[in-house]
Structures are given as structure tokens and as C-alpha cells.
C-alpha positions as CSV (number, residue, x, y, z in Angstrom):
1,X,6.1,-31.7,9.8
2,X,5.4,-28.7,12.3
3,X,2.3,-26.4,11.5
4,X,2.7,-23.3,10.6
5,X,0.3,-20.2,11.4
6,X,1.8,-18.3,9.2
7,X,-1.5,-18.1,6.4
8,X,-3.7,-18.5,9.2
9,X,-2.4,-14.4,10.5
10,X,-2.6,-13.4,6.7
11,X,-6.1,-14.2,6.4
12,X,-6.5,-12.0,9.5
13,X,-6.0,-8.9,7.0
14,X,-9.5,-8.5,6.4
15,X,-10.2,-7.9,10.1
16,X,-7.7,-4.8,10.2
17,X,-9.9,-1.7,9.3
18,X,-8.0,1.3,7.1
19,X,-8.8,5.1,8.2
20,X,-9.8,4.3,11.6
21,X,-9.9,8.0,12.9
22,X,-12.6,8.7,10.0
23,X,-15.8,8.0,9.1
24,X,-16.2,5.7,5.5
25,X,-19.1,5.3,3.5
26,X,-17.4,1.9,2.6
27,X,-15.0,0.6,5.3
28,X,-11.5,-0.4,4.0
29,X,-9.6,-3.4,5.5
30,X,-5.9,-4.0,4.6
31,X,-6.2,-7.4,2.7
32,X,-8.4,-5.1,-0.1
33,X,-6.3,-2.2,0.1
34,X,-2.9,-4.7,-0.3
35,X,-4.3,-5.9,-3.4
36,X,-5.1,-2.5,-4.7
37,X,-1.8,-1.2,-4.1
38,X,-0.6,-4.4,-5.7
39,X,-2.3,-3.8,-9.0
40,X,-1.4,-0.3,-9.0
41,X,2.3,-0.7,-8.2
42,X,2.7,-3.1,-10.9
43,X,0.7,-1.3,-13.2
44,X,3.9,2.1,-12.2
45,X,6.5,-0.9,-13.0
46,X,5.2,-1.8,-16.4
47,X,4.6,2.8,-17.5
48,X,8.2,2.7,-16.2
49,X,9.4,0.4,-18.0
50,X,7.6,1.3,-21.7
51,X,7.5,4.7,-21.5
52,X,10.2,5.9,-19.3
53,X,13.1,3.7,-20.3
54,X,13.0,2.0,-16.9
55,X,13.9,-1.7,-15.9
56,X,12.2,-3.1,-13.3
57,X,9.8,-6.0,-12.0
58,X,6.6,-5.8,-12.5
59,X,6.0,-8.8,-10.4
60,X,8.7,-8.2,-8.0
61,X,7.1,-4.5,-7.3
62,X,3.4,-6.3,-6.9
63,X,4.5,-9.0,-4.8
64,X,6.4,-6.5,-2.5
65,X,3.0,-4.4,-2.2
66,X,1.2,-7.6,-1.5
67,X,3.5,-7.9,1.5
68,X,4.0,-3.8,2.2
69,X,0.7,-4.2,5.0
70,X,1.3,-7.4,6.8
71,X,3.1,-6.2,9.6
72,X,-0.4,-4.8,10.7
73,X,-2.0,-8.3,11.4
74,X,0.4,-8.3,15.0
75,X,0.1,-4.3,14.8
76,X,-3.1,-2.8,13.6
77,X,-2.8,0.2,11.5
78,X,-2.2,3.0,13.1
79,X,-3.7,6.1,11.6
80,X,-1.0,8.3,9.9
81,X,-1.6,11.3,11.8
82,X,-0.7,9.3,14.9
83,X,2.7,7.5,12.9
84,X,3.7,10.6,11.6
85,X,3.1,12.8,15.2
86,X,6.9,13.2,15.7
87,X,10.2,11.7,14.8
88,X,10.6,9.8,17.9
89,X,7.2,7.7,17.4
90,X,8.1,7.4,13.6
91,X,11.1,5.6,14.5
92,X,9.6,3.7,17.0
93,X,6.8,2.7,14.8
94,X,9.2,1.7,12.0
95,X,10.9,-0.7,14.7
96,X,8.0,-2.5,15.8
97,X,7.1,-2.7,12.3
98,X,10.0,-4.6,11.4
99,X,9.4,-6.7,14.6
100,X,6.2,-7.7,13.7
101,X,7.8,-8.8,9.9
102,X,10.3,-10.6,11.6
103,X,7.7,-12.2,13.6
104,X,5.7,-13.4,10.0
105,X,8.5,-14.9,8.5
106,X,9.9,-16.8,11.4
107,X,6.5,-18.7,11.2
108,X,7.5,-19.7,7.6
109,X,9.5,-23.2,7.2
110,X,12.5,-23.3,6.7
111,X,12.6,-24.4,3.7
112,X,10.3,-21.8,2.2
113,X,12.4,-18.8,3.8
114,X,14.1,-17.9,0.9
115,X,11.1,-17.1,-1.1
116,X,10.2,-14.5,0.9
117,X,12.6,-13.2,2.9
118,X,13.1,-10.8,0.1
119,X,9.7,-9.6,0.7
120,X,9.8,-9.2,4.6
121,X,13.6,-7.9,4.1
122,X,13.8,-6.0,1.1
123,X,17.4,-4.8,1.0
124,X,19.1,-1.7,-1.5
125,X,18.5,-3.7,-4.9
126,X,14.5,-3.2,-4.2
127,X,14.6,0.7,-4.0
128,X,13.3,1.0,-6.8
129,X,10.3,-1.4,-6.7
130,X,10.1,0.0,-2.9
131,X,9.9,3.8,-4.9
132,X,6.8,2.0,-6.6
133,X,5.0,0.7,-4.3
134,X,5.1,3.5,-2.0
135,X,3.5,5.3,-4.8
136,X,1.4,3.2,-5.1
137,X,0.2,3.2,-1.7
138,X,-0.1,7.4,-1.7
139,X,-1.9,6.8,-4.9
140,X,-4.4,4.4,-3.3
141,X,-5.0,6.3,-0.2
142,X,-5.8,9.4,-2.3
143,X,-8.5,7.4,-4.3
144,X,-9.9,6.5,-1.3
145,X,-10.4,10.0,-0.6
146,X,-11.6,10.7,-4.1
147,X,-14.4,7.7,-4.1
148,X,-15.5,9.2,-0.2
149,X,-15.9,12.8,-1.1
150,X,-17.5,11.0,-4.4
151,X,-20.1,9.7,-2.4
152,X,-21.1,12.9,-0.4
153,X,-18.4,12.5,2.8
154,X,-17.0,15.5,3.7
155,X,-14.9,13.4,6.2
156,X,-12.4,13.0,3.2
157,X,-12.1,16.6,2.2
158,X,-9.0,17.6,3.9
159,X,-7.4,14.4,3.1
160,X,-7.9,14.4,-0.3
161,X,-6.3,17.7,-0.8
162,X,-3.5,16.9,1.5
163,X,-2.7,13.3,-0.4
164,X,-3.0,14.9,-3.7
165,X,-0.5,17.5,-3.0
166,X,2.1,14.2,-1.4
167,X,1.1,12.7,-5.2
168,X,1.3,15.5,-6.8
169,X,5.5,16.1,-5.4
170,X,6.6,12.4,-6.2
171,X,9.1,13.1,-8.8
172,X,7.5,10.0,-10.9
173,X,6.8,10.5,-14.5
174,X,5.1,7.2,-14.0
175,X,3.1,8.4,-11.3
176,X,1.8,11.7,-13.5
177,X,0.9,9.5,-16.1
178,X,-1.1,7.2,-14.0
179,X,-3.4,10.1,-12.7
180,X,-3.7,12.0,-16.2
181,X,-4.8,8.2,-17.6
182,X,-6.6,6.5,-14.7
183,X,-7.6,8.6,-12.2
184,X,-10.2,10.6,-13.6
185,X,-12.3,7.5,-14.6
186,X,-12.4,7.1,-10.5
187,X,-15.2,10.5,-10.8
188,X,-17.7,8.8,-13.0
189,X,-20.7,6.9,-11.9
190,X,-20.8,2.9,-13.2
191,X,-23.6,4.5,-15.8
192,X,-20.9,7.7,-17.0
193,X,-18.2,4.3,-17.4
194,X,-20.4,2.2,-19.6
């Protein structure tokens, strides 16, 4: 039986550092930010579901955001203002991106391919949980930018306004209900929570 390194370059998530152009109070790597994106995406899937008449996967839409970062163990991540520069290095980002998937799950056996392929491959039928999860992801990166500017860093100012307005235009009722529910428990102290 050949050995696979495919866990071995998961594990390698906590090494790649979130917001690399800024200064944190508390560094972010991608293996806690996955798992926060995770818990957040399935949390849209189930509001979809029981308040908005939708039909989706909780599990699915968590298990896609637990994959959504991996890429960046062969990659890095590279700051958005850099990704999003111009269309040409968006495209070119996208395809080395889907490289660096491709990559991940040729180190899987065989025989385990088909449980998750859909994950490294999502095709049309995952739109939806994609829709999710990329909601998710704004949604995380702007709480990131609440709980620095919490914590006295200016560094987060600008990016907290900008990633509020990019939450605040996702046409989501789940996602509007997530930050009139959750979010402003992310502005107390541990003492205004208890």
C-alpha cells in the first residue's frame, strides 16, 4: 500500500498565516479560519433551510468550507488586494488555484477519490452550498476585522468598513439574519457575555 502525503500537507494549514499585509493583535492561520468558515457556512445552510424555505446541506456546505482554503498549503495566501489587483492576475490566480487542488487530490488513493472529489471539484449542483460558504468566508473575514479594531488596531479600520459593505450587498436573507443574531455578541468582552 503506497503512502500518501496527502494529511501530512493538510496539517501544514496552520503554518499559512491570514492577513499577511497587516498587522494582527492575534495572528490567523488558515486551518482556524477553515474551521470558522465551516461552522458559519453550516450554521447559513440550516437559517436557510428553517426560515427561508431553502433545501440544502448543512454538512455538504461545512465540509466544502473545510476544503474552500486548502489550495493554499502549495500556494500561500495571497493577500486580496494583491488577487483582486486586475482581471488578468484574478484569472491567473484562480488557475493555479485549481492546480494546486488538483495537486491535493491526486495524492488521495484511489480508492478514496470519490469521497472528495466533490470537494476539490465542486461542479453546478454545489452553487448553492458554494453561495454559502463564500458567505461565510466574507462573514469571517469581517469578524476578524471586528475582533482587531475590538482590540485597539486601527490596522483593521478600513477593512472592516470595506467587508461590511461586501456583507452588507450579498443578497442573503440568511446572511442578514446571521449578523442581526450573532454578530453583535462578537463586540462584548467575555465579562459583558457571561
Amino acid at each position: 500500500m503506497p503512502t500518501s502525503h496527502f494529511f501530512a500537507y493538510l496539517s501544514r494549514m496552520k503554518f499559512i498565516r491570514r492577513w499577511g499585509l497587516m498587522h494582527s493583535t492575534y495572528p490567523e492561520n488558515i486551518q482556524e479560519h477553515s474551521l470558522r468558515v465551516a461552522q458559519i457556512a453550516h450554521a447559513l445552510a440550516i437559517i436557510r433551510n428553517r426560515l427561508f424555505g431553502g433545501d440544502v446541506s448543512p454538512e455538504r456546505t461545512a465540509t466544502l468550507a473545510l476544503y474552500h482554503d486548502t489550495s493554499e498549503v502549495l500556494t500561500g495566501d495571497l493577500p486580496a488586494p494583491v488577487k483582486e489587483f486586475n482581471p488578468e492576475i484574478q484569472r491567473a490566480y484562480h488557475a493555479i488555484e485549481a492546480a494546486s487542488k488538483e495537486k491535493l487530490l491526486a495524492l488521495i488513493p484511489d480508492p478514496l477519490k470519490p469521497g472528495y472529489e466533490p470537494f476539490f471539484r465542486p461542479d453546478a449542483r454545489d452553487r448553492a452550498h458554494r453561495d454559502l460558504v463564500k458567505a461565510a468566508d466574507k462573514l469571517c473575514a469581517y469578524l476578524k476585522c471586528l475582533e482587531e479594531t475590538g482590540a485597539g488596531n486601527p490596522e483593521f479600520a478600513q477593512a472592516e468598513k470595506a467587508l461590511r459593505a461586501s456583507v452588507d450587498s450579498l443578497d442573503l436573507p440568511e446572511v442578514r439574519y446571521f449578523l442581526d443574531t450573532f454578530v453583535p455578541s462578537f463586540r462584548l468582552t467575555l465579562d459583558e457575555l457571561n
